[in-house]
DRENVEXLO-817027 format. One record per residue (C-alpha): residue number from 1; residue in three letters; chain; x, y, z. Coordinates in pm, whole numbers, plus 32768, in hexadecimal, padded with zeros to 4 digits. Each point is the difference from the previous one (the first is absolute). Example, Ala and Ser with C-alpha at 12.3 -4.5 7.8 and 13.67 -1.06 7.14 Angstrom:
   n res chain   c1   c2   c3
   1 ALA     A 84CE 7E3E 830C
   2 SER     A 8089 8158 7FBE
END
This chain:
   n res chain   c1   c2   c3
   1 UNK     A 9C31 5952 19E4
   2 UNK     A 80B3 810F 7F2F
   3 UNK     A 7F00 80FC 8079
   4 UNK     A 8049 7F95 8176
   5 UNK     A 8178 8048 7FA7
   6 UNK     A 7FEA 8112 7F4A
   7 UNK     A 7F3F 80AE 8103
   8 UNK     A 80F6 7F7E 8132
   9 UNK     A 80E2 8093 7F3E
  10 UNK     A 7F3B 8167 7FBB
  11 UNK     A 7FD2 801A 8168
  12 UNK     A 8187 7FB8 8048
  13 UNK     A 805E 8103 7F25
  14 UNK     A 7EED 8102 8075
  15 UNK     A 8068 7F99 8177
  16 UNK     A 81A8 804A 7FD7
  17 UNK     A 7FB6 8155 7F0D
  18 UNK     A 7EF7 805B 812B
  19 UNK     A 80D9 7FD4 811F
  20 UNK     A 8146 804F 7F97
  21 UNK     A 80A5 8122 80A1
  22 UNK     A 800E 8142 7F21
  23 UNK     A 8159 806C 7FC5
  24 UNK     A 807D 8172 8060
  25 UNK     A 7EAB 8047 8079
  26 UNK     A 8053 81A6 8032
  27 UNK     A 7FE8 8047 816D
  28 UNK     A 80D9 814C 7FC7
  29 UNK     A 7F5A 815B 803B
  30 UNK     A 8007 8101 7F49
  31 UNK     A 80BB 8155 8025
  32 UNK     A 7FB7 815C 8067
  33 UNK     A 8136 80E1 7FA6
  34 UNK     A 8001 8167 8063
  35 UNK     A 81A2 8047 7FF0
  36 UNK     A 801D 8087 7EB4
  37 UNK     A 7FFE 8174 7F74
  38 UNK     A 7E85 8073 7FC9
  39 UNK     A 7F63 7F29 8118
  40 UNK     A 7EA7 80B7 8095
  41 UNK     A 7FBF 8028 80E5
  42 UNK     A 80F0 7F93 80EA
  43 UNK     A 7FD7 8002 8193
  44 UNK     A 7FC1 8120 8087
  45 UNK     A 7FDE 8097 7EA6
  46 UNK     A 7EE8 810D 7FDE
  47 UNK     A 7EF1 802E 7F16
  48 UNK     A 7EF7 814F 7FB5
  49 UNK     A 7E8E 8032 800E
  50 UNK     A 7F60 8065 7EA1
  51 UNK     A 8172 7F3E 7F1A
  52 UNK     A 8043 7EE2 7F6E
  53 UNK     A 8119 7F1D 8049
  54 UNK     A 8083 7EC8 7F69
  55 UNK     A 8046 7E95 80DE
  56 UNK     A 814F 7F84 7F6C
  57 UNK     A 8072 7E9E 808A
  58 UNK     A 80AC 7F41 7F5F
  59 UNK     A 7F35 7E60 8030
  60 UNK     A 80A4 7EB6 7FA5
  61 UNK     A 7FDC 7E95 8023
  62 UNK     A 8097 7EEB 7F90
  63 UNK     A 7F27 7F4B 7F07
  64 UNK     A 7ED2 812B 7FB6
  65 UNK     A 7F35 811D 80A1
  66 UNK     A 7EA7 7FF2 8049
  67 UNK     A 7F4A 810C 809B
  68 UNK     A 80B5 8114 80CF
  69 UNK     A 7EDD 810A 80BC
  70 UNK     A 8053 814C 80BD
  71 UNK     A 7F49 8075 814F
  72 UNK     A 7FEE 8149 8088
  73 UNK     A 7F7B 8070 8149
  74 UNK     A 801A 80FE 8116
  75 UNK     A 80AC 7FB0 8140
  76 UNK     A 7F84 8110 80DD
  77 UNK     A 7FBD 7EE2 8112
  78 UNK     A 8178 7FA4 7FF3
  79 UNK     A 7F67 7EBA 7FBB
  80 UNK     A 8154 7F03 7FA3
  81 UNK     A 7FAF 7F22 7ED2
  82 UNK     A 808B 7EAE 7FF3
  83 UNK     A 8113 8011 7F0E
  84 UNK     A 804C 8168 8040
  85 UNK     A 817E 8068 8028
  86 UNK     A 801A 8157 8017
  87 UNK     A 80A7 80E0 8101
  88 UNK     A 7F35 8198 7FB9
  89 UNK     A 7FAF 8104 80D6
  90 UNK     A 7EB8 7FE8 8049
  91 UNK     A 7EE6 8123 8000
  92 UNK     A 7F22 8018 8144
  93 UNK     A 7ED0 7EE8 7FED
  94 UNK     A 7ED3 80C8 7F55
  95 UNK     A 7E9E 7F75 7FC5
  96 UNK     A 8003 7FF0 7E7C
  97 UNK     A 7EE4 8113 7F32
  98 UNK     A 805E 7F95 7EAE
  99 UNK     A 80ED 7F0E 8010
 100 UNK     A 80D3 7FB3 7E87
 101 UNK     A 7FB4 7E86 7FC5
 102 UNK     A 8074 7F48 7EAB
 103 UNK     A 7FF3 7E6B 7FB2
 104 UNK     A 804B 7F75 7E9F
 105 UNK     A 8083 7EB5 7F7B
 106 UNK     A 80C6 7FC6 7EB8
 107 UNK     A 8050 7EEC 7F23
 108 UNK     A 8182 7FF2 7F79
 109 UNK     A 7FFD 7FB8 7EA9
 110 UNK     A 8064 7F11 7F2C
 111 UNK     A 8089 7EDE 80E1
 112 UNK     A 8105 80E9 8082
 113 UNK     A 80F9 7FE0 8102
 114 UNK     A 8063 815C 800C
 115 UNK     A 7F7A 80F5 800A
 116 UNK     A 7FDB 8187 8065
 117 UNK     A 7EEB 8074 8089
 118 UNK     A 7F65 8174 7F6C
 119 UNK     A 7EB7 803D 8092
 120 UNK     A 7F9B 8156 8036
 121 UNK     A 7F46 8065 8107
 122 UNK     A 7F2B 815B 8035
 123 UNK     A 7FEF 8078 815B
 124 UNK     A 7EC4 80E9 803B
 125 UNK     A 801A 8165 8083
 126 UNK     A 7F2D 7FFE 80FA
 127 UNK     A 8074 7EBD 80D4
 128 UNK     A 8061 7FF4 8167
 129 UNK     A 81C6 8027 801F
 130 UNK     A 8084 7F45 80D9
 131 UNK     A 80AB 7E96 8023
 132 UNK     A 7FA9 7EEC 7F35
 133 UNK     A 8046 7E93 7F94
 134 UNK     A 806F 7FAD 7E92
 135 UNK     A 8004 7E92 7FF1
 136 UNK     A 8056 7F25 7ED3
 137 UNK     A 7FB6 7E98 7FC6
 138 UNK     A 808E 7F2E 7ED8
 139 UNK     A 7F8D 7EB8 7F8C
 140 UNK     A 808C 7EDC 7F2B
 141 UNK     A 7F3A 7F67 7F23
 142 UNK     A 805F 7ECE 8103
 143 UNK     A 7F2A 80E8 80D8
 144 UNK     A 8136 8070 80FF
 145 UNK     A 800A 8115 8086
 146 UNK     A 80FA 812B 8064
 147 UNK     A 7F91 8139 80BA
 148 UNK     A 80A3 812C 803C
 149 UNK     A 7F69 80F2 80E0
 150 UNK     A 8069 816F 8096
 151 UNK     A 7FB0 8117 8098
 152 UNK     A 7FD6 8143 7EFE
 153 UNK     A 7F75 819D 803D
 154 UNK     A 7F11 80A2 7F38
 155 UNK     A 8005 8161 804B
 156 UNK     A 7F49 8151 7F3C
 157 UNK     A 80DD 8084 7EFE
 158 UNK     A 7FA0 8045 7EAD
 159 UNK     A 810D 808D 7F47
 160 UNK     A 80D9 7EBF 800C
 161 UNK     A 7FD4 7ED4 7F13
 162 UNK     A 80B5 7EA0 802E
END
């Protein structure tokens, strides 16, 4: 008999801690903040064949980071990407030779919630200028997402260094 009750009682206990509701479950997305000083690049902002420039963005959420990942690809097709927000002046459509292409993910350290980004990021000399896509995605370690995407230049020019 004490068995029989101590196990109603196990499964009671099991069955309420199972079912009941979590509090503050985080259904908040993170943030993608470009509107400080240093930001890059920035719509319409353009970067050179054969240098090096540096993504600055500043990322936040409000328990902890995850995984943030930058994308960049030509958009000779005028192509419109989902998220995309940007306003340029836009080169004629060209069939791509050597198009610039460029897809990384990160992890934010340390169970951050803020956090800038730094990555550099070597452009080639011999890629095809034009209009392209930088897109970058942010993750919580919820797993929600932010995106920001626009519409940046890279052009020939090698005596200029961002």
């Amino acid at each position: 008999m004490k068995k029989a009750l101590l196990l109603l009682i196990l499964v009671a206990v099991t069955t309420y801690f199972g079912c009941t509701k979590k509090t503050n479950p985080d259904t908040t997305p993170p943030v993608i903040s470009m509107n400080y000083e240093g930001a890059f690049p920035l719509p319409c902002d353009t970067i050179y064949t054969g240098q090096t420039f540096t993504v600055r963005a500043h990322l936040h959420d409000n328990y902890a980071l995850g995984t943030f990942s930058i994308e960049i690809h030509h958009n000779f097709d005028h192509h419109q990407d989902v998220f995309l927000d940007s306003n340029c002046d836009l080169d004629l459509v060209k069939t791509p030779v050597n198009p610039f292409y460029f897809l990384n993910q990160y992890t934010v350290p340390d169970d951050l919630s803020d956090f800038e980004t730094t990555i550099n990021i070597d452009v080639p000399a011999d890629v095809d200028p034009g209009d392209y896509h930088f897109i970058l995605i942010v993750s919580d370690q919820q797993g929600l997402q932010a995106t920001l995407a626009e519409e940046i230049k890279i052009e020939q020019k090698s005596d200029t260094i961002r």
